[in-house]
C-alpha positions, 0 to 999 in steps of 0.5 A, a space after each residue: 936086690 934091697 935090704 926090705 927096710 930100702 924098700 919100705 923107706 922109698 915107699 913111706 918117702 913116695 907116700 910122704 911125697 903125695 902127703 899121705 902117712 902109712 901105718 905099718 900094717 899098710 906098709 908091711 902089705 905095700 912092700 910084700 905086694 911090690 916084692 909079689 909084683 917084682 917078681 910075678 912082672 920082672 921076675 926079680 925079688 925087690 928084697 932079700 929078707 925072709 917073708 913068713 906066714 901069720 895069723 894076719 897075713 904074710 909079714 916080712 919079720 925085719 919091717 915088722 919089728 922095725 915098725 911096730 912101736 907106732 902100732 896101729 898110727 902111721 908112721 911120723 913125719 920125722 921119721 922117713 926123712 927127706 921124700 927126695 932122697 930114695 936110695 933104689 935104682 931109678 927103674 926099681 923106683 918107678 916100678 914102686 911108684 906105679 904100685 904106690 899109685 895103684 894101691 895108695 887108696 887103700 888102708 890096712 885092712 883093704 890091703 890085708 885082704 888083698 894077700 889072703 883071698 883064697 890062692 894067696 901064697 900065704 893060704 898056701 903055706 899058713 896053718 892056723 896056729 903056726 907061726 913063721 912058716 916061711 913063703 917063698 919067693 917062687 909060690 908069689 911070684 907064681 901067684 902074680 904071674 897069675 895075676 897078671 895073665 888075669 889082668 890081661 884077659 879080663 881087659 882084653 875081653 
């Protein structure tokens, strides 16, 4: 298991890599939906970090407040690095490659969305008003194992 900012740093370097530049809301959802992924198909938490419930969605504080001085601009260039030198383990890093690849076309807002449509973890846990309510790891790996078993039944009907 990472520390998120790992993973956050291999995803702006895969996105780097196809010539694409995240904002930090596009990267707090990618990271919270590989972490949903990891644990709803490998029953395996990517990071360790704490993942609360906002008004906007759920938000892992630590990529937060690492990220939000570019506010709504991508992150820059120089700050991700080399887009060769991702520290995860070789399968962690092509399992956040096919989730890169599935969501890479969406922004911020198409991506926020995906994580409050009704059933989400987050609308299970949030309260309109609060802050910081944290969600946890087994409500999102219930919900993506849910959006796995769907998956499967739609492609084989």
């Amino acid at each position: 298991m990472y520390d998120v900012l790992t993973v956050a740093d291999a995803i702006l370097k895969m996105a780097k890599k196809h010539g694409q530049f995240l904002t930090p809301m596009q990267l707090v959802k990618l990271t919270y939906i590989a972490h949903g992924w990891s644990l709803g198909l490998r029953a395996r938490a990517l990071f360790h970090n704490r993942i609360e419930a906002w008004q906007y969605g759920p938000v892992i504080p630590d990529l937060y407040h690492a990220t939000k001085s570019w506010g709504r601009s991508p992150i820059e260039s120089s700050a991700i690095g080399d887009a060769d030198d991702i520290r995860v383990a070789p399968e962690d890093r092509r399992f956040l490659e096919n989730v890169f690849e599935r969501y890479k076309h969406l922004d911020g807002i198409a991506l926020s969305y995906i994580t409050h449509q009704a059933g989400t973890p987050w609308t299970q846990v949030y309260r309109s008003g609060s802050w910081g309510t944290p969600i946890p790891n087994h409500l999102i790996a219930q919900h993506y194992q849910e959006l796995r078993e769907r998956d499967a039944t739609e492609l084989a009907a």
